[in-house]
C-alpha positions in Angstrom: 20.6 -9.0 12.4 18.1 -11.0 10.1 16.5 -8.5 7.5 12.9 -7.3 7.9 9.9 -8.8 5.5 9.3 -6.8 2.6 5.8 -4.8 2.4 4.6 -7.4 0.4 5.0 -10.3 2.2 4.0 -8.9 5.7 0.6 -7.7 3.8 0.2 -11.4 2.5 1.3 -12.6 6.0 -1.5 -10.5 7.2 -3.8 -11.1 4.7 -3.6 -15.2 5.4 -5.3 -14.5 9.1 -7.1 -12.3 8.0 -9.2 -14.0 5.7 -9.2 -17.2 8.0 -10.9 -14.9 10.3 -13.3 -13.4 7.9 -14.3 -17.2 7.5 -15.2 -17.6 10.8 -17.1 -14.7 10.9 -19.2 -16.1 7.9 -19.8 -19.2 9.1 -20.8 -17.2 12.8 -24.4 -15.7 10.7 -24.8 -18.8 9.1 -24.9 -20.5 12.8 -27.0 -17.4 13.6 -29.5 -18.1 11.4 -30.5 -14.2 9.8 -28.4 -14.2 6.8 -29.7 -10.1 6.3 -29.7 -10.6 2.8 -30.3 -7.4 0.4 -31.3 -7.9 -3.0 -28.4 -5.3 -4.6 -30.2 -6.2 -8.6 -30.3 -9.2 -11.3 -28.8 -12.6 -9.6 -27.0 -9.9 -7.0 -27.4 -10.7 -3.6 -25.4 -9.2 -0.4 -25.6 -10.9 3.2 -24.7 -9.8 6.8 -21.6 -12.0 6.3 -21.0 -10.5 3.3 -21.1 -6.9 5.0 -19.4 -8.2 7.7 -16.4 -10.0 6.7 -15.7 -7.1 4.5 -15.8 -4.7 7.7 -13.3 -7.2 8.8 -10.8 -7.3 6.2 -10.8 -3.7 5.3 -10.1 -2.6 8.9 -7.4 -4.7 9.6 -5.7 -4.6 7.0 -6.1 -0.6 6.8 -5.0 -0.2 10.5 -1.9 -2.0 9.8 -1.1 -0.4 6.3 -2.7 2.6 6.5 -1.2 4.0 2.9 -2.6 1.1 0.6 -5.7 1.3 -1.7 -8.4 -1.5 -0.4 -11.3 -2.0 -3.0 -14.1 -4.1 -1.7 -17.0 -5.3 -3.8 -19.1 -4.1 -1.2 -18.3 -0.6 -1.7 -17.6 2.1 0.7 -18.8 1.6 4.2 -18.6 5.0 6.9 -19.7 1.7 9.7 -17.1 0.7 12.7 -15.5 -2.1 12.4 -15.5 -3.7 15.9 -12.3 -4.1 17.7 -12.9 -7.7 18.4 -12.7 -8.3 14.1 -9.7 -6.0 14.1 -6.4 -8.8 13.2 -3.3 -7.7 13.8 -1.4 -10.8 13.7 0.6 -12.0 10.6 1.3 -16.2 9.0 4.8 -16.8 10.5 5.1 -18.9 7.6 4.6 -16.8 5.1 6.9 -13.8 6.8 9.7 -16.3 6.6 9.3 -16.2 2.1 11.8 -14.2 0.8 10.3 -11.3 -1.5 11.4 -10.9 -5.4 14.1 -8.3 -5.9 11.4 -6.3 -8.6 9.2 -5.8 -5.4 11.9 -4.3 -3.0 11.3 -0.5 -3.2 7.5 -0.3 -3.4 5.7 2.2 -1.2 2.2 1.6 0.2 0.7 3.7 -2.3 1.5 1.0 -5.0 -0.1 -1.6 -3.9 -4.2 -2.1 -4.3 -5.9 -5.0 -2.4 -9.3 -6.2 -4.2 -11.4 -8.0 -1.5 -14.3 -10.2 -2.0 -15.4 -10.8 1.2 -17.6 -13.5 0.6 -17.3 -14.7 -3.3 -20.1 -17.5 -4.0 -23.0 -15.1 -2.0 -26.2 -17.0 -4.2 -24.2 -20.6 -2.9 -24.1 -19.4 0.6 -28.0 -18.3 0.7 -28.6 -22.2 -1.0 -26.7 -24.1 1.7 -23.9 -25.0 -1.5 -21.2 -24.3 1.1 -18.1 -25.8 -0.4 -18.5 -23.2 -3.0 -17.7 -20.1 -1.2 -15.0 -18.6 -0.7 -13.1 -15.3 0.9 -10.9 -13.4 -1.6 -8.4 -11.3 -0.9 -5.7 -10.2 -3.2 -2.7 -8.4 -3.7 -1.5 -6.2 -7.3 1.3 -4.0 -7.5 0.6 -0.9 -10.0 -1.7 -2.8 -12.7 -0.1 -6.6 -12.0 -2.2 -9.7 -10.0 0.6 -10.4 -7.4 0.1 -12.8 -4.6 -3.2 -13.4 -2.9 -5.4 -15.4 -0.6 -8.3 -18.0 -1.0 -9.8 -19.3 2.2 -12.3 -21.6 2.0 -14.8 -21.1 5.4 -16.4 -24.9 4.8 -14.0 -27.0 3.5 -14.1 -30.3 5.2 -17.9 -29.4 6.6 -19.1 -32.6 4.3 -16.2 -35.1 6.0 -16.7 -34.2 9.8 -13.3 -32.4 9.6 -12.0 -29.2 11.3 -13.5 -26.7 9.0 -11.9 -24.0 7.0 -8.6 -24.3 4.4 -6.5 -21.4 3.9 -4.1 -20.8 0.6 -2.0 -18.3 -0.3 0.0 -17.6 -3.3 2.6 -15.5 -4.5 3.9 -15.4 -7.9 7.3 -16.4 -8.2 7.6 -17.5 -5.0 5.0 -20.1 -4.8 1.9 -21.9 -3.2 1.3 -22.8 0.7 -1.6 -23.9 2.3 -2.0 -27.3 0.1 -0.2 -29.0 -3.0 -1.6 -28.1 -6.1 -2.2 -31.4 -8.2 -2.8 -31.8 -12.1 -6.2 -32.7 -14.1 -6.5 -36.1 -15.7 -4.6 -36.4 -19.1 -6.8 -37.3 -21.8 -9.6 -35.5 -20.8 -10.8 -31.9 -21.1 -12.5 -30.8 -17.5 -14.4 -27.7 -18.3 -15.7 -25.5 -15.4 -18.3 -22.7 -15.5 -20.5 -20.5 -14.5 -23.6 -22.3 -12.2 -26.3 -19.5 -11.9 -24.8 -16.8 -14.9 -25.7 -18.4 -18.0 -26.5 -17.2 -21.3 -26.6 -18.3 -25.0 -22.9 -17.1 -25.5 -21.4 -19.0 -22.8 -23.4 -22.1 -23.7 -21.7 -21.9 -27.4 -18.6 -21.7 -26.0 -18.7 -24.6 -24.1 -19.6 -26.4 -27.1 -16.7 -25.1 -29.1 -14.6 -26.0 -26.9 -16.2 -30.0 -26.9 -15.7 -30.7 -23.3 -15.7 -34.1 -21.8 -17.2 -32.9 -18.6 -18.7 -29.3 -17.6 -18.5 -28.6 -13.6 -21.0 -25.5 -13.4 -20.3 -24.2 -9.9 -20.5 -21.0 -8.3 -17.8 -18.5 -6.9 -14.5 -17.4 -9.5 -12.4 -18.4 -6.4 -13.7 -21.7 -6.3 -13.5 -22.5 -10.4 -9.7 -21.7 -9.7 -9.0 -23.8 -6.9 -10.9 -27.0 -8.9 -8.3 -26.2 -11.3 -5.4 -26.8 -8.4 -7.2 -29.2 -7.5 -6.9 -31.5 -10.7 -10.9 -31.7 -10.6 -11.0 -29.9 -13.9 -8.2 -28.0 -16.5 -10.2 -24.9 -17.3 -12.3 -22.5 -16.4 -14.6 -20.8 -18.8 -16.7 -17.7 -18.4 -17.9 -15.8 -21.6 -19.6 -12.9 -19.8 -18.3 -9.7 -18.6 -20.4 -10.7 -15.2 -17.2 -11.5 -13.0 -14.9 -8.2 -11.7 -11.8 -8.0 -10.6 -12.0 -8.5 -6.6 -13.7 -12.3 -8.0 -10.4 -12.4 -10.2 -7.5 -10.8 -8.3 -6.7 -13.4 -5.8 -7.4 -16.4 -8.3 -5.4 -15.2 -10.8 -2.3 -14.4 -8.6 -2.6 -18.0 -6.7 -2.8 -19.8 -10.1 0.0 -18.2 -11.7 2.2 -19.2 -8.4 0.9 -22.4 -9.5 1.9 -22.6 -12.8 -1.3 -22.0 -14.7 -2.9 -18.6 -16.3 -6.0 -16.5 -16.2 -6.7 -13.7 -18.8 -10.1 -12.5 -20.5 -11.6 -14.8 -23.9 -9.3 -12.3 -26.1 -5.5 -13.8 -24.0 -5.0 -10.2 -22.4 -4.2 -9.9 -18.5 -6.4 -7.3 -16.4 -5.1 -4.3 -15.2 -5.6 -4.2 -11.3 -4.7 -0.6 -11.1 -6.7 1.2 -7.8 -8.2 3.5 -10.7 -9.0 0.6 -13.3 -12.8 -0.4 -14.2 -14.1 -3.4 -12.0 -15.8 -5.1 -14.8 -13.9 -7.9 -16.5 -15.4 -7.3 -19.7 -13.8 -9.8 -21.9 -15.1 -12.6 -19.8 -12.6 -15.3 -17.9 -10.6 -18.0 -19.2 -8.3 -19.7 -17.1 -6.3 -22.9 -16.9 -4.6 -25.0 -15.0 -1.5 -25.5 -16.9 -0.4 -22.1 -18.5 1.0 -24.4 -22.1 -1.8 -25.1 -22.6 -3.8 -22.2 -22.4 -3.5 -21.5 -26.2 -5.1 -24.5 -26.8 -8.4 -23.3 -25.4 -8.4 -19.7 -26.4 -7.6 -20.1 -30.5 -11.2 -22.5 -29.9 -13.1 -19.7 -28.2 -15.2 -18.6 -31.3 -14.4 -15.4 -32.8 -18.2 -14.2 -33.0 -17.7 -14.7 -29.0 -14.6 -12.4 -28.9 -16.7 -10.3 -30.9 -19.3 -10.0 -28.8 -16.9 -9.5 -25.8 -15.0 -6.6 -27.4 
């Protein structure tokens, strides 16, 4: 009798459809046309597909692991999730990984699942659509482990059947698309589009990029990075948290590259862990190089993001 998926991949098998659906449920209130948008502070914006692709995600995933911690970045919510967003489907291919032997005897309690329903929310208002992106991702105890990026309008610019779904899980690998590598030669830098400040403008000229790509969403920034467009991204700001971070980090690792704050440490994604990333983002695309970038990150920056 073939062996039963581990916890871990069944909740990434879920996960996968059920961020795919959470897409279409954000690209149903953009076709709507009332995007409900709350002002929540300072270059903070919520929408009803925010609120409602987070409704989505949570209850799905809670009904079918009712035991794991789900953090959402938009909080708490005592609404009722419909039964027509309720997934209870898993990726057949994704059940068929096999699961590291470390992972084996985990419970539900040790896994937390940090969910940005809609990461990109200022893009989606400005009709920048290829930059958003639905997070979902996966940490065992305090460790980034696998995670999804779906990407609701990829392909809305060619005429092609919208939406791209990826998955990752470290140590086992990629699925969804084929991660390429940046140009040699050349040092790709992306950043922050809306969340700029003095700091993060000197350390993108430390750094003496050849290119900067500022666009929006941390889950988009990482997938340009998969993508070859560019070989790091650079954030020196505490403004991202870790349900921008979780997913991206877990994905790119699977892919061979590394994400930790301006100082080289990894964030804890403990359920009882603070949700700022204070020591800002660098990531690239090729872990051996990632040195390279962070001894040039100026130490008055580090300093600053202490």
């Amino acid at each position: 009798m073939a062996q039963a998926p581990h916890l871990l991949i069944r909740i990434l098998a879920s996960a996968t459809v059920t961020a795919n659906f959470a897409g279409k449920i954000v690209r149903d209130v953009m076709n709507k046309g009332d995007l409900g948008i709350v002002d929540k502070g300072k270059n903070d914006l919520q929408t009803e597909a925010d609120r409602s692709a987070q409704l989505c995600i949570i209850g799905s995933l809670s009904r079918q692991f009712p035991k794991i911690t789900i953090i959402g970045e938009e909080g708490t919510s005592t609404c009722h999730c419909p039964e027509e967003w309720i997934t209870t489907t898993s990726d057949q291919e994704v059940l068929s990984l096999s699961c590291p032997e470390q992972y084996h005897n985990l419970s539900e309690s040790d896994v937390t699942v940090w969910v940005d329903p809609l990461d990109g929310t200022s893009e989606y208002t400005q009709g920048l659509l290829d930059h958003v992106t639905v997070l979902i991702g996966i940490a065992v105890k305090e460790k980034a482990v696998a995670g999804v990026i779906h990407q609701p309008y990829y392909n809305y610019q060619n005429g092609g059947e919208l939406g791209r779904t990826v998955w990752g899980f470290e140590g086992v690998g990629v699925g969804g698309f084929v991660p390429t590598s940046p140009p040699k030669g050349q040092r790709i830098i992306t950043t922050t589009r809306s969340h700029s400040n003095p700091v993060v403008q000197a350390t993108l000229d430390a750094l003496k990029p050849d290119k900067v790509l500022k666009v929006g969403g941390a889950g988009h920034k990482v997938m340009l990075l998969m993508e070859g467009k560019a070989h790091a991204y650079v954030f020196a700001s505490g403004g991202t948290k870790r349900w921008d971070t979780c997913a991206p980090e877990a994905i790119l690792h699977a892919a061979g590259g590394k994400l930790t704050d301006l100082h080289g440490n990894t964030y804890s994604y403990a359920k009882d862990t603070s949700h700022a990333n204070s020591g800002g983002v660098l990531a690239t695309a090729h872990s051996d190089e990632h040195d390279i970038y962070l001894k040039s990150i100026p130490s008055e920056v580090r300093e600053k993001l202490s």
